[in-house]
C-alpha positions in Angstrom: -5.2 -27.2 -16.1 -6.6 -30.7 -15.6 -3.6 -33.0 -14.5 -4.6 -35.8 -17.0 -5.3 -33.5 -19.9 -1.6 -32.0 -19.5 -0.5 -35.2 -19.5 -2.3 -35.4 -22.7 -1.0 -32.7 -24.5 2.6 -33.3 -23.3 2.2 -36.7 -24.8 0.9 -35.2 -28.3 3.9 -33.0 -28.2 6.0 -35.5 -28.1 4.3 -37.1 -31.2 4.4 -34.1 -33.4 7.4 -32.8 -32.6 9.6 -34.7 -35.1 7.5 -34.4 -37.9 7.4 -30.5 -37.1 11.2 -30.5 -37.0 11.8 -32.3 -40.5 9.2 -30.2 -41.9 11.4 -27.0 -40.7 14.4 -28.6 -41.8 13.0 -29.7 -45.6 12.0 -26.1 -45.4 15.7 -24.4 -44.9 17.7 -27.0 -47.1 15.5 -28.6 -50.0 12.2 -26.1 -50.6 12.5 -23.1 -49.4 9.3 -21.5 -47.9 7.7 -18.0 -47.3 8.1 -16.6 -44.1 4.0 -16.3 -43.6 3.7 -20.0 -44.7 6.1 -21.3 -42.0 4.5 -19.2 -39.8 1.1 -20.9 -40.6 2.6 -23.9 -40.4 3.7 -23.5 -36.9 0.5 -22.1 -35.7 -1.1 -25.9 -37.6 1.3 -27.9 -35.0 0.6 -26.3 -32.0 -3.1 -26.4 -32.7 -2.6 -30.2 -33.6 -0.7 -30.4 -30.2 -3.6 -29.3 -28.6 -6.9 -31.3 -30.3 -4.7 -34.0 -29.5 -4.5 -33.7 -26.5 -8.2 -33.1 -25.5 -9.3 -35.5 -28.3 -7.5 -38.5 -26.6 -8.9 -37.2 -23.3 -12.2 -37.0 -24.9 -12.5 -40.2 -25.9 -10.6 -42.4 -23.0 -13.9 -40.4 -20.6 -16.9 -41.1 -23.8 -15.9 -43.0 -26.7 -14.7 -46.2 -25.2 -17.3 -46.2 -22.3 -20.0 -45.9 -24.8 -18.7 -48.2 -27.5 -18.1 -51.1 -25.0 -21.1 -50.7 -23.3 -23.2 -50.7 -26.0 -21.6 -53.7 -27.3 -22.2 -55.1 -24.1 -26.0 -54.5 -24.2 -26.3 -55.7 -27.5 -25.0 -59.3 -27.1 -27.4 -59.6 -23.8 -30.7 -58.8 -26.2 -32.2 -62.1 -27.2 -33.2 -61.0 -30.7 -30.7 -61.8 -33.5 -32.4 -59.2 -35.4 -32.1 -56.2 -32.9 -28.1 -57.0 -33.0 -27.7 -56.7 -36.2 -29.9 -53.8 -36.9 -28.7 -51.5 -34.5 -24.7 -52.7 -35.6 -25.7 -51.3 -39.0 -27.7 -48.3 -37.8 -24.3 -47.6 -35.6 -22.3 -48.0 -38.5 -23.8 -45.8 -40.8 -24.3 -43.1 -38.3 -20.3 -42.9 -37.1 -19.1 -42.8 -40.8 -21.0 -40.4 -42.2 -19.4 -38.3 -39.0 -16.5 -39.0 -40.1 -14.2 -36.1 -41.2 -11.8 -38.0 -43.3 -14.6 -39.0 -45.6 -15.7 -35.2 -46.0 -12.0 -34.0 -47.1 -12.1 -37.5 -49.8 -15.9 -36.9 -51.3 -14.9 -33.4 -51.9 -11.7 -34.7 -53.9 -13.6 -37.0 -56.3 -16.1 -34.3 -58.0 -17.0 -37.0 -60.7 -19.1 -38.7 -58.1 -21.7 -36.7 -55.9 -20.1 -36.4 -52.6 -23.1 -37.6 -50.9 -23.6 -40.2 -53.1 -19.9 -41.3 -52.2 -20.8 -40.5 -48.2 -23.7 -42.9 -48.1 -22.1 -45.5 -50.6 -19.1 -46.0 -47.7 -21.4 -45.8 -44.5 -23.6 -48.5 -46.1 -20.6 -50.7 -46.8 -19.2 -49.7 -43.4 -22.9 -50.4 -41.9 -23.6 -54.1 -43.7 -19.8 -55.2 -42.6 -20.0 -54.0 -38.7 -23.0 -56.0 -38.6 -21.1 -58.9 -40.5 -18.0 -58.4 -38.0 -20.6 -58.4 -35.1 -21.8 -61.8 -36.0 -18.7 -63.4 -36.5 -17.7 -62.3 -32.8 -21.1 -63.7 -31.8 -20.6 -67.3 -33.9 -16.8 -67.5 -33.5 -16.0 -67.4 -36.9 -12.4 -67.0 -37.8 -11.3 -63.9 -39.1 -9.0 -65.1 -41.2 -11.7 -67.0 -43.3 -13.9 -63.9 -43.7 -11.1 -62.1 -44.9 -9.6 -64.9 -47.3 -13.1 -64.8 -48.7 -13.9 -60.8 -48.5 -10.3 -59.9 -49.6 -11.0 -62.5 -53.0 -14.0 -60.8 -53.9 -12.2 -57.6 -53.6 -9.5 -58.0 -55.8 -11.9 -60.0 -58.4 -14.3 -57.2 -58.5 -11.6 -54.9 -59.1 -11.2 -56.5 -62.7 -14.4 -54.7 -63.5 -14.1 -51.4 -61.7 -12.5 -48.4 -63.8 -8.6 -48.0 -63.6 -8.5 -44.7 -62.4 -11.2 -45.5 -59.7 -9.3 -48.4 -57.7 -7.1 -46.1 -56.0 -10.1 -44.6 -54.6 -12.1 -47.3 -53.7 -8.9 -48.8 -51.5 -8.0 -45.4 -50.1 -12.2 -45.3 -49.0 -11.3 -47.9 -46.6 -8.6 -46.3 -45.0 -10.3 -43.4 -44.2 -13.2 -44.6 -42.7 -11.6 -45.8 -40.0 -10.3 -42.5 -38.6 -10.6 -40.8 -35.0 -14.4 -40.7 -34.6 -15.0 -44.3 -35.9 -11.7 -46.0 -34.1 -12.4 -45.6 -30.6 -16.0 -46.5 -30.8 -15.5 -49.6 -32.7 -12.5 -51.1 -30.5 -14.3 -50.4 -28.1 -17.2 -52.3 -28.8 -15.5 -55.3 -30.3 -14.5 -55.4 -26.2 -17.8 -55.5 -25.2 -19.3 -57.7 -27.6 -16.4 -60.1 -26.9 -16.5 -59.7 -23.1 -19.7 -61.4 -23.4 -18.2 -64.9 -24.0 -16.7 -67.0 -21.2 -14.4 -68.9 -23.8 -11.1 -69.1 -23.8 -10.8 -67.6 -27.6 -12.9 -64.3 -26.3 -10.3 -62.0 -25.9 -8.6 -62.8 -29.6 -12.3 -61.7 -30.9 -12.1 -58.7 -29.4 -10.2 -57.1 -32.7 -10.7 -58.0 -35.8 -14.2 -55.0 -36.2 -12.2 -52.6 -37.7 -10.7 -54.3 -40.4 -13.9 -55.8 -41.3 -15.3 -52.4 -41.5 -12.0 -51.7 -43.9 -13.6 -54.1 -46.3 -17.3 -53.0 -46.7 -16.3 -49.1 -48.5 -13.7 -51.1 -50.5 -16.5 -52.8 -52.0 -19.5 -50.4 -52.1 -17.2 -47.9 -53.4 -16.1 -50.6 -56.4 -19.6 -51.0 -57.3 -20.4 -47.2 -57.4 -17.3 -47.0 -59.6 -18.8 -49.6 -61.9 -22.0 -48.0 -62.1 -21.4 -44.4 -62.4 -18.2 -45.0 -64.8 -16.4 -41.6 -63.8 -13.6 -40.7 -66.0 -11.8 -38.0 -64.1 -11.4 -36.0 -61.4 -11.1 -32.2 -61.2 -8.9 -31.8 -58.0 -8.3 -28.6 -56.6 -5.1 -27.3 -55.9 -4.0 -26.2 -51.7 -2.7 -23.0 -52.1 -1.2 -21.7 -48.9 -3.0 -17.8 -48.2 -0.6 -15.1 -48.7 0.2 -13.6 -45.5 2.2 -10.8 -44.0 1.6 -10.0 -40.3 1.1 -12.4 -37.6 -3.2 -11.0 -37.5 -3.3 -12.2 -41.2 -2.3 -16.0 -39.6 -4.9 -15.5 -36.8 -7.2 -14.4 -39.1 -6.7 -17.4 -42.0 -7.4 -20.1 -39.0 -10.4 -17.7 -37.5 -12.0 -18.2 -41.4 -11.8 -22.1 -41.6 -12.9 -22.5 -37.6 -16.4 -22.3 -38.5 -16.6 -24.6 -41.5 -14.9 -27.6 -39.1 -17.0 -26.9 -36.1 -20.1 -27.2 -38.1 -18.6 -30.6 -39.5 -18.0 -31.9 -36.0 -21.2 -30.8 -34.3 -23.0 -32.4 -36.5 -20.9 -35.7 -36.6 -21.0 -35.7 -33.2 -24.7 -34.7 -33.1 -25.5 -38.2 -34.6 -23.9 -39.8 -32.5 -25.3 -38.1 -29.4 -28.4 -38.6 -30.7 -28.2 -42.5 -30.9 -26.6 -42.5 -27.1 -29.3 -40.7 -25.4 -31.9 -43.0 -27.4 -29.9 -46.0 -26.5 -29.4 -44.7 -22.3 -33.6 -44.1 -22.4 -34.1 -47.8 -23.7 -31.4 -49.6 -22.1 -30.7 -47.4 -18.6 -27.5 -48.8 -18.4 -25.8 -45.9 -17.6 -25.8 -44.4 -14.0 -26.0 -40.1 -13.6 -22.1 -40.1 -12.6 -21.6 -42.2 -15.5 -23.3 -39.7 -17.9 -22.1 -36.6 -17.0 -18.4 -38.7 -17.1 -19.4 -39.3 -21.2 -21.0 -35.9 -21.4 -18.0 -33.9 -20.3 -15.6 -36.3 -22.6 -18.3 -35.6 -25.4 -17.5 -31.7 -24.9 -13.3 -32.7 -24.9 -13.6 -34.5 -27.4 -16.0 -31.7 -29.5 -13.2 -29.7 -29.2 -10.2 -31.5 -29.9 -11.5 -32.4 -33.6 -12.4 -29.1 -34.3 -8.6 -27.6 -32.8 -7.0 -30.7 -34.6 -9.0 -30.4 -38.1 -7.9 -26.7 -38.1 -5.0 -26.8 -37.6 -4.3 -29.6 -40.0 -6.4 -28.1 -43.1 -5.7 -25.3 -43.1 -1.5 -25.3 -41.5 -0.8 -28.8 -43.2 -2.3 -29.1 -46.6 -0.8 -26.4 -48.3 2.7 -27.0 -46.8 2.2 -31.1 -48.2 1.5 -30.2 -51.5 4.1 -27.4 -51.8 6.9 -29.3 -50.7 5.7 -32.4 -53.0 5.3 -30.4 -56.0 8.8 -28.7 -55.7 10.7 -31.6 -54.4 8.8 -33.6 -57.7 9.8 -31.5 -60.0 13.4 -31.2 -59.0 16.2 -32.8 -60.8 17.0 -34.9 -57.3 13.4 -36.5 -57.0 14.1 -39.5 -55.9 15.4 -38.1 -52.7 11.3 -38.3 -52.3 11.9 -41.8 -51.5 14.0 -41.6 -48.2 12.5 -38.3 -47.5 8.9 -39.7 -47.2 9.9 -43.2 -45.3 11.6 -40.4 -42.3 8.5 -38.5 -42.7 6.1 -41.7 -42.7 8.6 -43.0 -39.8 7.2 -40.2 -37.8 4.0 -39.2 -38.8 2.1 -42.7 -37.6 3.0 -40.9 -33.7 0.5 -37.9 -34.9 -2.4 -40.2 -35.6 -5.0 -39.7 -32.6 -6.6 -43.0 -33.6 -3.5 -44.7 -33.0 -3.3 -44.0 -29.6 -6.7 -45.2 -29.1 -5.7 -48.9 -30.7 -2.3 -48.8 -29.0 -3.7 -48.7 -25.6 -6.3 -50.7 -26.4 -3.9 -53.3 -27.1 -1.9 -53.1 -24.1 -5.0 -53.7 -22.0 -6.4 -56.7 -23.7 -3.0 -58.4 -23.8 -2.3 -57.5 -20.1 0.5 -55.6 -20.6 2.3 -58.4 -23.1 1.7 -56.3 -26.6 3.1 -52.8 -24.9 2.2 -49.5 -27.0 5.8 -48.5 -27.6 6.2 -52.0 -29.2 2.9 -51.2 -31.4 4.1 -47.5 -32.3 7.6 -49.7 -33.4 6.0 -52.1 -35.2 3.4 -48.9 -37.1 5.9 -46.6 -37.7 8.6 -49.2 -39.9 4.7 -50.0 -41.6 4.3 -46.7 -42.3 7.9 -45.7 -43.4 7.9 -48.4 -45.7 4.4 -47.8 -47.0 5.4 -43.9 -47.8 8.5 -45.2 -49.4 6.7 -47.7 -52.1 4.4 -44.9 -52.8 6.9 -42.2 -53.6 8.3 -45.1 -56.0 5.4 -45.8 -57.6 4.3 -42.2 -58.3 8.0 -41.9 -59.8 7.8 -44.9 -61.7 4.0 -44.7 -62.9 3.8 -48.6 -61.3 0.1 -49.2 -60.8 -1.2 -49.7 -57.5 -2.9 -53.1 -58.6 0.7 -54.9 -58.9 1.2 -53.8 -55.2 -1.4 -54.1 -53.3 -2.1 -58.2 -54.7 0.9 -59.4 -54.2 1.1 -57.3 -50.4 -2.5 -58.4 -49.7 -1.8 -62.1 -50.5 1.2 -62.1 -48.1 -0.8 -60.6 -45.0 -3.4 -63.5 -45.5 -1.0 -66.3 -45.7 0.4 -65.2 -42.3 -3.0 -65.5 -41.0 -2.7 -68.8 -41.0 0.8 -68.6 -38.8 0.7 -66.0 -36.2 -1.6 -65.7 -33.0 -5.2 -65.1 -33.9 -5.2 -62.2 -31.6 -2.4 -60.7 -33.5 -4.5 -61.1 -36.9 -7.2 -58.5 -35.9 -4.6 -56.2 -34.5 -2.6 -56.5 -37.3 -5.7 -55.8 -39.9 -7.3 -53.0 -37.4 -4.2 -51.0 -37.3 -4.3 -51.0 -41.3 -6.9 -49.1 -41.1 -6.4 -46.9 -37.5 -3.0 -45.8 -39.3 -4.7 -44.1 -42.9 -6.2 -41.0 -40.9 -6.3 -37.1 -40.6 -2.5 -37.1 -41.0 -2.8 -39.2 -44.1 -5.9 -37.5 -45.2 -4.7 -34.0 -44.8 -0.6 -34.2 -45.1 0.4 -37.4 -46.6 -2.5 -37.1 -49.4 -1.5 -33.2 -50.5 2.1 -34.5 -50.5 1.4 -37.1 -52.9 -0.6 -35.0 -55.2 2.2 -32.5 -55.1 4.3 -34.7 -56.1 2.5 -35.9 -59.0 2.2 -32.6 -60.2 5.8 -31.8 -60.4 6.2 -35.5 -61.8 3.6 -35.1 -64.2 2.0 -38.2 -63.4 -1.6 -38.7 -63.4 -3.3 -37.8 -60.1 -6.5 -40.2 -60.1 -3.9 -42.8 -60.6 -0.8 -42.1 -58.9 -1.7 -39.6 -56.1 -5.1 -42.0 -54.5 -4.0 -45.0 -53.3 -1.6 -43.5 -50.6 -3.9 -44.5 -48.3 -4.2 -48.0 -49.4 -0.5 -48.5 -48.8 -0.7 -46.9 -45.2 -3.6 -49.6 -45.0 -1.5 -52.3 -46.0 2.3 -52.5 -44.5 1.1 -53.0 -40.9 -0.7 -55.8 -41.8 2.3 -57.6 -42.9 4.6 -55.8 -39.9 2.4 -56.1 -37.2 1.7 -60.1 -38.1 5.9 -60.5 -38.4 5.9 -59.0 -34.4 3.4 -61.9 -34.1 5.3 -64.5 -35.4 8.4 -63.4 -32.8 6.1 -62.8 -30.1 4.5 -66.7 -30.6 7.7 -68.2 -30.4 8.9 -66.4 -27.3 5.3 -67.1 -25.8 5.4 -70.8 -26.1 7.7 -72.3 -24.7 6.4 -70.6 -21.9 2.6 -71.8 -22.1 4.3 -75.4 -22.7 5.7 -75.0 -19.4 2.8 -73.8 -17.8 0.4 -76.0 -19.0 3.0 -79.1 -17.7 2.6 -77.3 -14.2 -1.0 -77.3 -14.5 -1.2 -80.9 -15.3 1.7 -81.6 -12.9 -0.8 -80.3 -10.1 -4.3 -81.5 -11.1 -2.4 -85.0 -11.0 -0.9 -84.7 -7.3 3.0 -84.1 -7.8 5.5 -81.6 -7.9 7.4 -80.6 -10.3 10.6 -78.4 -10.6 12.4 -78.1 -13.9 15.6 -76.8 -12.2 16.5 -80.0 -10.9 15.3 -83.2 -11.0 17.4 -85.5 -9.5 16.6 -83.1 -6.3 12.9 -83.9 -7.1 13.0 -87.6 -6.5 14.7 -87.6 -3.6 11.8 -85.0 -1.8 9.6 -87.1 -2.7 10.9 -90.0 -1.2 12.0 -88.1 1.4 9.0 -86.9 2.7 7.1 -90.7 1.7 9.2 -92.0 4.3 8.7 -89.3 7.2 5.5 -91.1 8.2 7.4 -94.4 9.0 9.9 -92.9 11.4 7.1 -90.9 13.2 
């Protein structure tokens, strides 16, 4: 086996190991399970283990080469107008290949799930060209989402109640492992492009931008369309006896994901291979490098997806229906901040972003202080939601109040901690959330008897939200430990360009150097 895909897979192990184990455990002490769903459950993990492991593979050899570079390119073409179009070309491509979007148009049947499809990869389109620009013009982030974030919440005055939960959760998974690694990638590029000083804080901020745009399309088609309801089908786990029924179950779904990913991934081949004939940017070393990472990355989604759907759903919304309807249900609450605690590790986009980060910053933002600082997020995101679909709180009275916190802290932390901070909102709310944490939520409004348009959406919203605020708090600590270091630094600097030397140990010691060596010549 290929040394660095091991590697790989060990690391995914690692990461889905606990969330395996308190699934087991949940299992023998709070809801007991059939032996054939365990067993399905089981066979879910160690398929997850493995998609991992050859998706982040897959996308450290084609993803990230391709994003960067082609956000590279872009900034060198003279013609404002190229930039943009191709940014919204790219942006509509990658989300429609998005799986996450598939599993959520297929849960809101009162909307055509095309209709929904093209609604977010517009939105996602017209705001990665917007986030573009703003790299290019060295707008603030902040601003833009001061202004975006505004319009958001006032547009949700006029958007049907039980269609806010899904509009917010639209954002969330959009951003998910196909989109992720392309779009960090090419904020890099687009930002490498500037000589400035400010460059490398641009280099984030795309993905949280192209949070924003499905937010708002997905409003508007709410307004327009005026759905009332959604039928939303229930994850029954197959009835199985023998260990072939379990090979069998997975051999069934296999086709439907690989179908779903070959075509995603089509697209997106597609648009390189018309982007390498134009540009020629990449040498033949180069391309087969990003064709065999296109083939590891191929099949980690379609391992991970599997194993997920069809090992993952059922055992989510089984253990959130029981667990709801028991007299102990607030035990949901604790329960779901260890699950959420643990869960964020599983995500394959977060990976991506963490080691993103670690690059960019030089080492300074390290990725086990990112997982820390995403998996309290998460923990405490799963917790309010198991609250509010207990309580019947409405998402609105959360999410404004939350929202209005992150964006004040804009204005106190490091800039380059404001685009990591709003990119892992939406890197966090993905397949996991989609295909676990979503399932548990409904389950647990069905044993609750709350109202799932309501209640259960907006899950992913929440995930969205508490790294903002987290992530931005590690900012705050991390500016105050950096400064007095860059004060010290920049008082060198100066020190030098003016001819002296300075040492802050001692400088008593100092003075008498200097004279010192001033009255060397006069001995000589």
């Amino acid at each position: 086996m290929n040394k660095v895909l091991k590697e790989k897979i060990m690391e995914a192990f690692s990461s889905v190991l606990p969330i395996t184990v308190i699934v087991l455990v949940i299992s023998v002490f709070l809801v007991p399970m059939p032996a054939g769903t365990i067993l399905m459950f089981m066979v879910g993990a160690a398929l997850l283990i493995i998609g991992m492991g050859f998706f982040s593979l897959g996308a450290d050899m084609a993803m990230m080469p391709m994003g960067e570079g082609i956000g590279i390119q872009l900034t060198r073409s003279k013609s404002l107008f190229l930039i943009l179009f191709i940014s919204f070309i790219m942006g509509v491509i990658i989300t429609i290949a998005e799986p996450d979007l598939q599993v959520l148009a297929r849960l809101v049947p009162s909307v055509p799930p095309m209709a929904l499809i093209l609604t977010v990869a517009v939105g996602v389109g017209i705001f990665l060209l917007i986030a573009v620009l703003r790299t290019l013009l060295k707008i603030p982030l902040s601003v833009l989402l001061i202004i975006f974030y505004i319009i958001v919440f006032g547009l949700a005055w006029f958007t049907p109640a039980n269609f806010i939960p899904v509009a917010f959760d639209s954002g969330g998974v959009t951003t998910g492992p196909i989109t992720v690694p392309f779009i960090l990638a090419m904020g890099v590029g687009v930002a490498s492009i500037r000589s400035d000083k400010n460059s490398q804080d641009d280099s984030f901020g795309l993905v949280a931008l192209c949070s924003v745009g499905p937010i708002l399309a997905v409003m508007l088609l709410g307004i327009f369309y005026h759905p009332t309801g959604a039928n939303i089908a229930s994850h029954v786990a197959p009835h199985v006896e023998t260990s072939r029924d379990v090979v069998k179950s997975f051999v069934r779904e296999l086709p439907i994901y690989t179908k779903e990913v070959l075509t995603a991934l089509g697209a997106i081949v597609v648009f390189f291979v018309i982007f390498q004939i134009v540009s020629r940017r990449y040498k033949k070393h180069q391309l087969v490098r990003i064709g065999v990472g296109f083939v590891y990355t191929f099949i980690g989604l379609v391992v991970f997806l599997t194993g997920v759907n069809v090992g993952f759903i059922p055992v989510g919304q089984l253990v959130g229906s029981q667990l709801g309807a028991a007299p102990f249900r607030w035990i949901l609450v604790p329960l779901g901040m260890v699950i959420g605690y643990f869960i964020v590790a599983a995500e394959p986009a977060v990976h991506v972003l963490n080691k993103q980060v670690e690059e960019i910053s030089s080492g300074a933002i390290s990725q086990k202080v990112m997982n820390r600082g995403l998996s309290i997020g998460m923990a405490i995101a799963l917790g309010i939601t198991m609250v509010r679909i207990l309580t019947g709180i409405h998402l609105m009275w959360i999410l404004i109040p939350g929202y209005a916190f992150a964006l004040i802290l804009t204005f106190f932390v490091p800039k380059i901690f404001t685009g990591i901070a709003f990119d892992s909102g939406g890197v966090c709310s993905g397949p996991m959330t989609s295909t676990f944490l979503l399932p548990l939520a409904m389950g647990t409004c069905e044993g609750a008897g709350r109202d799932l348009m309501l209640n259960a959406f907006g899950i992913v919203a929440m995930v969205a939200m508490t790294p903002l605020i987290i992530i931005q708090l590690l900012g705050l600590v991390y500016g105050r430990r950096v400064k007095p270091a860059e004060v010290a630094a920049e008082a060198v600097l100066s020190a030098e360009a003016a001819g002296e030397i300075i040492e802050f140990d001692n400088e008593t010691d100092n003075e008498t150097d200097v004279s010192d060596s001033e009255e060397e010549p006069a001995h000589e």
